[in-house]
C-alpha positions as CSV (number, residue, x, y, z in Angstrom):
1,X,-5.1,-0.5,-17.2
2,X,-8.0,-0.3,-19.6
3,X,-8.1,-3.8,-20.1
4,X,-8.1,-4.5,-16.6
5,X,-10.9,-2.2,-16.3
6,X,-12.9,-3.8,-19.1
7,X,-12.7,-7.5,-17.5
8,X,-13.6,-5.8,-14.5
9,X,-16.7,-4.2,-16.1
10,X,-15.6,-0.7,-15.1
11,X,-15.0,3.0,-16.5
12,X,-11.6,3.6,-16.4
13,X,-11.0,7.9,-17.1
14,X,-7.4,9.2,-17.1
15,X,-6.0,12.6,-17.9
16,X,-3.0,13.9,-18.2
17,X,-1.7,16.6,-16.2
18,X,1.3,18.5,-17.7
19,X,1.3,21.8,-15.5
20,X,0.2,22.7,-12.6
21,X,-2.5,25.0,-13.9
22,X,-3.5,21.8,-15.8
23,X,-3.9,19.8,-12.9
24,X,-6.2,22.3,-11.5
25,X,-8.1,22.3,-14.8
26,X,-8.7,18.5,-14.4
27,X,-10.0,18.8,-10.7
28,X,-12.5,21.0,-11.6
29,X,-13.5,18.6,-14.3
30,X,-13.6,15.6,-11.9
31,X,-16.6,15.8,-10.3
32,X,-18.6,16.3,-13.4
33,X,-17.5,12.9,-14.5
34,X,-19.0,10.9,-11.9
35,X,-15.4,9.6,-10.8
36,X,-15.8,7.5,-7.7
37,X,-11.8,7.0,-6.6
38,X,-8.6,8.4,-7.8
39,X,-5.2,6.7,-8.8
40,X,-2.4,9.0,-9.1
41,X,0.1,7.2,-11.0
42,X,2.2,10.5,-10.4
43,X,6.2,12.1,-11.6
44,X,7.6,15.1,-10.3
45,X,5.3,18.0,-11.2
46,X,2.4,15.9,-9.4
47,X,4.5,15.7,-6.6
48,X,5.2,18.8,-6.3
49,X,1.4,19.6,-5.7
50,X,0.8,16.4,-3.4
51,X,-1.2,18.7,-1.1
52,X,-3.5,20.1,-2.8
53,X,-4.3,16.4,-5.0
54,X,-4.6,15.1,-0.9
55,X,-6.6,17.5,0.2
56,X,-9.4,17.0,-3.2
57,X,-9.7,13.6,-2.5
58,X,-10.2,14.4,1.1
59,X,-12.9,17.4,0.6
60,X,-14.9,14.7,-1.9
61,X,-14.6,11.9,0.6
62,X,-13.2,9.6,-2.5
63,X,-10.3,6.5,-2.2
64,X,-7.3,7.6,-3.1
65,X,-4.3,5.6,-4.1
66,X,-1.0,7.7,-4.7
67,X,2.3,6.2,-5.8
68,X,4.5,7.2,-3.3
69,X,4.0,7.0,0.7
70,X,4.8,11.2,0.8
71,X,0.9,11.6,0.1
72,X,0.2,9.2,2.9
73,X,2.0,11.2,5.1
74,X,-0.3,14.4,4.1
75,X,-3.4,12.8,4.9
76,X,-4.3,10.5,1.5
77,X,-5.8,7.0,2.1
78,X,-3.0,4.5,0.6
79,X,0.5,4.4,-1.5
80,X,1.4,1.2,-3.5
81,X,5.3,1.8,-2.9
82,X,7.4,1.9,0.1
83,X,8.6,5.4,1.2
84,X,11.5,6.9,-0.4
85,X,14.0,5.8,2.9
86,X,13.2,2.3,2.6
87,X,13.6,2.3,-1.2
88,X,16.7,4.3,-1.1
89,X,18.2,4.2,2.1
90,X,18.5,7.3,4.5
């Protein structure tokens, strides 16, 4: 992605959350960086805290673009995968 975001002429930041006290580390860090969307690539401990990742995109008014549909469903602005029925089957 950061040569994507080089042809692009854009700052690419990523930062990876291992714990949930991490991820809330890296919020609080956000803002400061002048970060204007957020990708959330994701795995199962961000999943685990798809609320509150929805709900600091929504208080900061920023596009968000989650990897699965299940942060649609809270409230965030896009997925780039089908939901886990149509992927799986019910």
């Amino acid at each position: 992605m950061q040569d994507a975001a080089k042809t692009l002429g854009i700052r690419l930041d990523s930062q990876e959350v291992m714990s949930p006290v991490n991820l809330a580390d890296v919020l609080e860090l956000f803002p400061t960086t002048g970060m204007q969307a957020l990708l959330n690539a994701g795995d199962t401990m961000l999943n685990s805290q798809s609320p509150s990742i929805v709900a600091f995109a929504a208080k900061r008014h920023l596009p968000a673009i989650y990897e699965n549909r299940e942060y649609v469903n809270l409230g965030g602005l896009m997925s780039f995968t089908a939901s886990a029925v149509v992927k799986f089957g019910s």
